[in-house]
N, C-alpha and C positions, 0 to 999 in steps of 0.2 A: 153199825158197820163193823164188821171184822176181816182181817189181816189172816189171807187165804195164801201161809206162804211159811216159810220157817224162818222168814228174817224180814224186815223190811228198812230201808234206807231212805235218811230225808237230810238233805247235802242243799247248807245255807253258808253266807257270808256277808262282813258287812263292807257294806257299799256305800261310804260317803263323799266318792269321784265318781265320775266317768268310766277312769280309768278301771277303777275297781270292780265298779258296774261289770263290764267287759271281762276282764279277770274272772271275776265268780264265776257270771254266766258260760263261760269258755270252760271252768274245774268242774261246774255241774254239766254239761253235756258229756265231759268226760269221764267223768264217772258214771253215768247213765249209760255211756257206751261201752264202759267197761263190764260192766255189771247188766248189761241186757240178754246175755247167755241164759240167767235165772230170772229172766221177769217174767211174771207170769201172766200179764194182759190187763191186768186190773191193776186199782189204785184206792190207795187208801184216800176219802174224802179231805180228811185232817192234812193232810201233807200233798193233796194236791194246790199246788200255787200256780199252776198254767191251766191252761181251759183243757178238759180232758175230753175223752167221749163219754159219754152216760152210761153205756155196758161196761168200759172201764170202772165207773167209781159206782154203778149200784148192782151190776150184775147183769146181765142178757133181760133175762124173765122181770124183774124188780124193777129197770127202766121200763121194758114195755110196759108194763102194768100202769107206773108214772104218767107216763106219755097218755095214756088211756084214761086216768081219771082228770089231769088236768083240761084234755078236751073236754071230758062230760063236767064239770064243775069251776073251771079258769081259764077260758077262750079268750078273757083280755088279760090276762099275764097279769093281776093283781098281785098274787103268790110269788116270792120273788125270792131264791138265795142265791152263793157264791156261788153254784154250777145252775147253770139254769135247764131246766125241765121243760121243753117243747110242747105243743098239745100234738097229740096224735092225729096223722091226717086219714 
């Protein structure tokens, strides 16, 4: 996987309240929304921490492809990582 961009941003905090919790998650949407002028659609696998879409984190063509061998070869979802890979219908 490679960082299709001239910068990329991965915006953490730690969180050992509620309140905190909240806090973060409220500085990271904020900056995500400050900074969404230059996103460019995609997402780095490594730094994604929220469920993305699969064209975001492998590419258009690279998910399809995915989607297409896990039908012909993982129709019961054995195969398993942190973004999960669909079979192709």
């Amino acid at each position: 996987n490679s960082i299709d961009a001239a910068f990329a941003v991965f915006a953490i905090g730690i969180t050992p309240t509620q309140e905190a919790t909240r806090t973060t998650k409220a500085a990271v949407e904020y900056v995500q929304h400050r900074l969404a002028m230059w996103a460019t659609g995609t997402c780095y696998a490594n730094f994604a921490e929220r469920r993305k879409a699969g064209a975001a984190l492998f590419g258009a063509q690279t998910y399809g492809r995915l989607t297409e061998v896990k039908a012909a070869y993982d129709l019961d979802d054995i195969i398993r990582a942190n973004h999960p890979v669909p079979p192709a219908h």
